[in-house]
C-alpha positions in Angstrom: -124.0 -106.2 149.4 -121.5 -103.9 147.4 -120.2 -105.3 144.1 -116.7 -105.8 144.6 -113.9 -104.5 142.5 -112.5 -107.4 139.8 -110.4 -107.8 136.9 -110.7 -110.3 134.2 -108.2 -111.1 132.0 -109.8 -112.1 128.7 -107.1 -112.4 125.8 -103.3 -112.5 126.1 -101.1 -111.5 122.6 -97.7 -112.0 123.3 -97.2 -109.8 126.5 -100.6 -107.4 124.8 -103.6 -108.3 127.4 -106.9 -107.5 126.8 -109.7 -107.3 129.8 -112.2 -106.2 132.3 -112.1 -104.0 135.2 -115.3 -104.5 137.3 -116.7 -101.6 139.4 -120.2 -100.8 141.0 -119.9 -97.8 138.5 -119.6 -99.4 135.3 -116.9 -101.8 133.7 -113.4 -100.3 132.1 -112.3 -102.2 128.9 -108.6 -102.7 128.7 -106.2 -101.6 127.9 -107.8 -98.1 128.8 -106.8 -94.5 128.1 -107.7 -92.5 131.0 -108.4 -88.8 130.1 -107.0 -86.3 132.8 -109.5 -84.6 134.7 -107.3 -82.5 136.8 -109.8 -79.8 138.6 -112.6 -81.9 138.6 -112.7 -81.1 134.5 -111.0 -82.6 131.1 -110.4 -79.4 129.9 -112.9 -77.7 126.9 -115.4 -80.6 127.4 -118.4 -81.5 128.4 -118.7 -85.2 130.2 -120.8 -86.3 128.0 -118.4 -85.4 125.3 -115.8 -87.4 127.1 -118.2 -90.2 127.6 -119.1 -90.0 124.1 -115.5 -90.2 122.6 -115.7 -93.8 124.2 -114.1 -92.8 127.7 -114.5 -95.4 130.5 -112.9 -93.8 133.5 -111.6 -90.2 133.8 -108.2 -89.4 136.1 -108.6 -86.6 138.9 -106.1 -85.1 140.8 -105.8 -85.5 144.5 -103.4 -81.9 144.8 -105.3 -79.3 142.7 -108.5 -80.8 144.1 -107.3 -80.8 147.9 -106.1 -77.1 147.6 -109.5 -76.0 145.4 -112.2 -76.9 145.8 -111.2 -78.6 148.4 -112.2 -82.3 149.3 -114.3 -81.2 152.2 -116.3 -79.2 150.6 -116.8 -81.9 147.8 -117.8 -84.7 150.0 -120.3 -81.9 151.1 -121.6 -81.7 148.0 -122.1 -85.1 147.3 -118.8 -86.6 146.0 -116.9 -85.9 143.2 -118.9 -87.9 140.8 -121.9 -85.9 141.5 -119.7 -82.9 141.6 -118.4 -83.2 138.1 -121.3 -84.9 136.9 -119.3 -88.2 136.0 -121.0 -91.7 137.4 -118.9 -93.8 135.4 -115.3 -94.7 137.2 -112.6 -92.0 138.5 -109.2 -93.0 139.4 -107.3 -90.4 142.0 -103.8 -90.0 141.9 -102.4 -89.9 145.3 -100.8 -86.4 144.9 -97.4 -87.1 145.2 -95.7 -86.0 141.5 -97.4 -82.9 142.0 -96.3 -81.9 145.5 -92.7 -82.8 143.8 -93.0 -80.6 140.6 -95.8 -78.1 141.6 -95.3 -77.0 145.4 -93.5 -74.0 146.6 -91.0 -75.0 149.7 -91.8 -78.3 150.0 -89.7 -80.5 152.9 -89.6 -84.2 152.4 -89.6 -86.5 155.9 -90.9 -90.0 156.7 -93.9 -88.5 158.0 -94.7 -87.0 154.6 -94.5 -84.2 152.4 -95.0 -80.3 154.4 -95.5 -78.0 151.4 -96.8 -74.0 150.2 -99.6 -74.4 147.7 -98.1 -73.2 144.2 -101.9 -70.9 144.4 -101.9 -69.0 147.8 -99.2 -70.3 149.5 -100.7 -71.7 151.8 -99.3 -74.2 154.4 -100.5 -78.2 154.1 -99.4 -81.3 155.0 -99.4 -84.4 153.0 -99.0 -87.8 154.3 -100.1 -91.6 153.3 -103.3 -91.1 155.9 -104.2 -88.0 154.8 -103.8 -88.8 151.0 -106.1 -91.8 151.9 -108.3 -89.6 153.7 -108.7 -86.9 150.8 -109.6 -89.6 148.2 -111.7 -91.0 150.9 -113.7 -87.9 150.9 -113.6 -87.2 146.7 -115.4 -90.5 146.4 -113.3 -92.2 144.0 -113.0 -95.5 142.7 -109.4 -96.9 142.0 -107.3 -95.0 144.8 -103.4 -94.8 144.4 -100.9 -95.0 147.1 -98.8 -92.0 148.1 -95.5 -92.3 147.2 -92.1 -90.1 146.3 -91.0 -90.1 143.1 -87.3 -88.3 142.0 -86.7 -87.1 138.6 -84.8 -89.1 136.5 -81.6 -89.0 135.9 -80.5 -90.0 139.5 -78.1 -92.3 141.4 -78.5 -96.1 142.5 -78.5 -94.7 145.9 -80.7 -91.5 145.5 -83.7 -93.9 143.3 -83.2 -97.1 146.2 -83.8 -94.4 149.6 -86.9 -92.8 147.6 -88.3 -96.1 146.4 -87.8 -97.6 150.0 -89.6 -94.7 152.0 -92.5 -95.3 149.2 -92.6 -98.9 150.4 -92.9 -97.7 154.0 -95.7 -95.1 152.6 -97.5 -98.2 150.7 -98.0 -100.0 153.7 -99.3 -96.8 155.9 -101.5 -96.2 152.7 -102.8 -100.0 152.7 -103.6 -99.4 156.7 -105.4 -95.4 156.0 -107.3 -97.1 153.4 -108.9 -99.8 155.2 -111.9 -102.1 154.2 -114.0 -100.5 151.7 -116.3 -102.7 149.4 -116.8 -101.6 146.0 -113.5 -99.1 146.2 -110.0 -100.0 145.0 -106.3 -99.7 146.3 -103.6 -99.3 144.0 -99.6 -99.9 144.9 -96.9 -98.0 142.8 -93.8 -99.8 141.4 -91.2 -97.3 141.6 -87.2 -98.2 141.4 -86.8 -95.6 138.4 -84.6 -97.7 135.9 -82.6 -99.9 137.6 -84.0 -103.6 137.7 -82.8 -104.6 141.1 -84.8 -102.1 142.4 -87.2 -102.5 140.6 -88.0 -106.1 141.6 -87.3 -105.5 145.2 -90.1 -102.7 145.2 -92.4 -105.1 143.4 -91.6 -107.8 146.7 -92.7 -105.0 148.7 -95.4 -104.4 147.0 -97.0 -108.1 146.5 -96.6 -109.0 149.9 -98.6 -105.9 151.5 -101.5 -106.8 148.9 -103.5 -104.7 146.2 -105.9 -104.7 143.8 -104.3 -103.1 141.3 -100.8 -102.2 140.4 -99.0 -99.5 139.0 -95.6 -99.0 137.2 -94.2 -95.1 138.6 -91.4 -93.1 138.1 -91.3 -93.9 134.6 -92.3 -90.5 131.9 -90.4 -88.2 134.2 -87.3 -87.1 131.8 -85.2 -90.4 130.9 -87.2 -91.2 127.2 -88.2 -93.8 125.2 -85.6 -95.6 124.8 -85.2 -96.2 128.6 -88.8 -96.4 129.2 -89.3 -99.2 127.4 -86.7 -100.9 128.5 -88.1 -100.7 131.8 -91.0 -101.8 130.5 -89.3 -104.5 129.1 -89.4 -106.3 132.5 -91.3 -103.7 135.2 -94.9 -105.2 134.6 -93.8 -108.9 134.5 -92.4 -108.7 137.7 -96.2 -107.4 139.0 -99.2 -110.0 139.4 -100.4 -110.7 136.2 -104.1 -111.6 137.4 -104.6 -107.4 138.5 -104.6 -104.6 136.2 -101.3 -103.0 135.4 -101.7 -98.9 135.2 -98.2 -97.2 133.7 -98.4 -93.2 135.0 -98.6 -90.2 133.0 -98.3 -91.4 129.7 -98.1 -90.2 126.7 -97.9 -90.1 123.4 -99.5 -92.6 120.9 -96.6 -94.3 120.2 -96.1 -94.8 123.9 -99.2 -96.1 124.2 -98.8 -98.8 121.5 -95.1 -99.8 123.0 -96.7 -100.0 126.9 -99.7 -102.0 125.6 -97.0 -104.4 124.0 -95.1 -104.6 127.4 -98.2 -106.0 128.9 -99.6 -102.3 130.7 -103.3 -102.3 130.9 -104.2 -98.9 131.8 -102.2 -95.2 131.1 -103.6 -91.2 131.5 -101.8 -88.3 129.8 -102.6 -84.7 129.3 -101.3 -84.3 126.0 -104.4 -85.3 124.1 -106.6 -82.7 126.0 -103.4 -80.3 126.3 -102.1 -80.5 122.9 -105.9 -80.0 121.3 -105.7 -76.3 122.9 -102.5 -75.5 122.0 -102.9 -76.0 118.2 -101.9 -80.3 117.8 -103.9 -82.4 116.4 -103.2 -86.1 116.6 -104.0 -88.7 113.3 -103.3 -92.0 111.7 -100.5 -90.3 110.3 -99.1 -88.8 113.0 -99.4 -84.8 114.2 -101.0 -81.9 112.7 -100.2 -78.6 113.7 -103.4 -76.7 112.8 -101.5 -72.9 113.1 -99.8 -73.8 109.9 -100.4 -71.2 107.2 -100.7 -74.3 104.9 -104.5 -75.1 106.2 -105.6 -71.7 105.9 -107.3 -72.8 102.6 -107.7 -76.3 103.0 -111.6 -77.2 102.5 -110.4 -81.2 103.9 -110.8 -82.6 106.9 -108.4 -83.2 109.7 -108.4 -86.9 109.6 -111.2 -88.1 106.3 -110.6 -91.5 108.5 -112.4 -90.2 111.7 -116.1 -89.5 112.8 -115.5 -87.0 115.6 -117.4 -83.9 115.4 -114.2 -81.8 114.3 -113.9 -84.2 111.6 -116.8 -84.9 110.2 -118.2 -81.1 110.2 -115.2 -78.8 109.9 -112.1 -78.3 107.5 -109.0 -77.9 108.4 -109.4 -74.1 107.5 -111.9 -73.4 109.5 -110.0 -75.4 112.7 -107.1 -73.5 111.4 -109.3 -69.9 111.5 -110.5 -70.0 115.1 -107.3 -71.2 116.7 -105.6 -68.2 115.2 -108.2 -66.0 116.3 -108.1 -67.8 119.6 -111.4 -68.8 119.7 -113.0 -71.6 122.0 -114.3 -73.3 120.0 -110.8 -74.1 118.8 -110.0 -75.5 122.0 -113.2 -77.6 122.2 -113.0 -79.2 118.7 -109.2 -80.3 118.6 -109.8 -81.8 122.1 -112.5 -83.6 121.2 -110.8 -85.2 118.3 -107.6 -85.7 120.3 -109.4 -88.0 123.0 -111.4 -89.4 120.2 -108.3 -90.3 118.5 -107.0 -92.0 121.5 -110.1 -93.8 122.2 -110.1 -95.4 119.1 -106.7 -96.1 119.5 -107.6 -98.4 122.5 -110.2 -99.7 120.9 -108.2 -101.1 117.7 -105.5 -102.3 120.5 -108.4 -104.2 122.3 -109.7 -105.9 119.1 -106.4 -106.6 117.7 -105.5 -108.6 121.0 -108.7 -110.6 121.0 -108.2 -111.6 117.4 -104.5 -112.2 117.8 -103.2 -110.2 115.6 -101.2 -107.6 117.6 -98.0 -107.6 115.8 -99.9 -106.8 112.4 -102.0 -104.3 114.0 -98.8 -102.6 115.3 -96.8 -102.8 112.1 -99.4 -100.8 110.2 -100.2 -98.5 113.5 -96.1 -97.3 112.5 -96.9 -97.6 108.8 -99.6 -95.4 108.7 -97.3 -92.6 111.0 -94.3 -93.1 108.9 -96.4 -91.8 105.7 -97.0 -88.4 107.5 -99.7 -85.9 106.8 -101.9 -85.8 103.6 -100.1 -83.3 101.1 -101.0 -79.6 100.9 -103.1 -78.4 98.1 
């Protein structure tokens, strides 16, 4: 028999929740940073590199996978664990934000989404079955509903029609998905930032039935501020015995305020996008390694951290090969990025099951407030 999917909740701090996600793959501490594997690749690293910056699950993406390789091809190949050479968790995103932000003449209907890929322009057709069927094929794990999701700001009455028609898409993905032991079926909160709605698409969602739950159409333009006070009530209104996934974020801080609100699991690109573009993240907050002021700095990055970047390069070397554009550049600051998040989690995870979240937080800010270690 199939192990099932499960989650245990193991220490609550305030909202902070600290737990297991069961899977026949391998367990997923929470709360959980997802690196972004969006072409079947976190890019600039190996897997094992991912794995080995303390990684449980990796995020890949139902649209760029869809168009190329396609998912055909990779359920041909074996599934897109094999395929990436990942047999620990993957959680699929239903395709939905990109279709908004990435597709060329795309034309919305209840049926679904008709759009031009943004790389051929090529015609395809997205609906709730056939986003079902797609992840169905990739092989993953924790599969999200397809859903609509409008920039924010918007109008009471624009962010009420989209969040309705994701209902009616949640429960024609809860149908497409079927029985399938071992695999799991996320529903997305959406309702942007207006609480009525909010709790009216979380009704929706509780009585068609998941095992998971995510909080959407949050990280799309409206900022902090309004995030979290979204946050503020979004995941209480969400069963609290089933993991709690907020979309698409973000920056550390984020991180630390979501975890706070009671969110379990999150996925961003930033870690893996910022490391190639020069940022590195630390205790005390970000590093831009272009900076002529590293260029003869024989100190590490972070003197605080054992990732590979850390531990065997200064920050004039890091500062050297990003200049001359080399990849290794790109390699290094990624791998301390996601290290740097990992660890993140894993302070988060221990602070909670001591009970000593508040304390934990306070110095988390602390420690950013200082800024970066002086130049020489």
């Amino acid at each position: 028999m199939t192990p099932r999917f499960s989650f245990s909740l193991h220490m609550t701090d305030g909202k902070a929740r600290s737990g297991i996600i069961s899977t026949p793959r391998g367990e997923i501490r929470t709360p959980a940073f997802m690196p972004v594997g969006t072409a079947a690749t976190v890019k600039a690293m190996m897997p094992e590199s991912v794995r080995a910056t303390g990684a449980d699950v990796l995020l890949g993406n139902t649209y760029h996978l869809m168009l190329r390789p396609t998912a055909e091809r990779i359920d041909r190949l074996g599934g897109l664990h094999k395929f990436m050479n990942w047999e620990r968790p993957i959680l699929t995103d239903s395709g939905g934000f990109q279709v908004m932000s990435l597709a060329e003449l795309r034309k919305l209907t209840e049926e679904g989404v008709s759009f031009r890929s943004h790389i051929d322009g090529s015609k395809h057709m997205l609906t709730p079955e056939r986003s079902m069927e797609i992840q169905r094929l990739l092989g993953s794990d924790i599969v999200m509903c397809f859903d609509e999701c409008p920039a924010l700001p918007a109008s009471h009455e624009r962010i009420a029609e989209s969040m309705r028609l994701s209902m009616r898409w949640a429960a024609r993905s809860r149908d497409a998905f079927g029985d399938r032991p071992g695999h799991a079926l996320f529903g997305i909160q959406q309702g942007g930032d207006e609480e009525d709605l909010r709790g009216e698409s979380a009704e929706a969602l509780r009585a068609i039935g998941f095992d998971g739950y995510a909080v959407g159409g949050l990280a799309v333009g409206e900022g902090q501020e309004v995030m979290f006070q979204v946050l503020d009530y979004a995941p209480d209104m969400l069963p609290a015995d089933k993991p709690r996934y907020l979309m698409g974020v973000g920056k550390p801080d984020d991180i630390v305020g979501a975890v706070k609100r009671g969110i379990d699991m999150m996925d961003c690109v930033l870690p893996s996008r910022s490391g190639r573009t020069g940022q590195a993240f630390t205790r005390r907050g970000v590093v831009n390694i272009k900076n002529a002021r590293h260029q003869e700095d024989p100190r590490p990055l972070d003197e605080g951290c054992s990732c590979p970047a850390c531990r065997n390069y200064s920050r004039a070397y890091l500062h050297h090969v990003f200049r001359a554009q080399e990849i290794i550049s790109s390699m290094l600051l990624t791998w301390h990025n996601l290290h740097y998040y990992q660890e993140l989690m894993q302070g988060m995870r221990e602070a909670i099951a001591e009970g000593r979240f508040a304390a934990w937080e306070s110095t988390f800010h602390a420690e950013r407030a200082r800024g970066d270690i002086d130049p020489l």
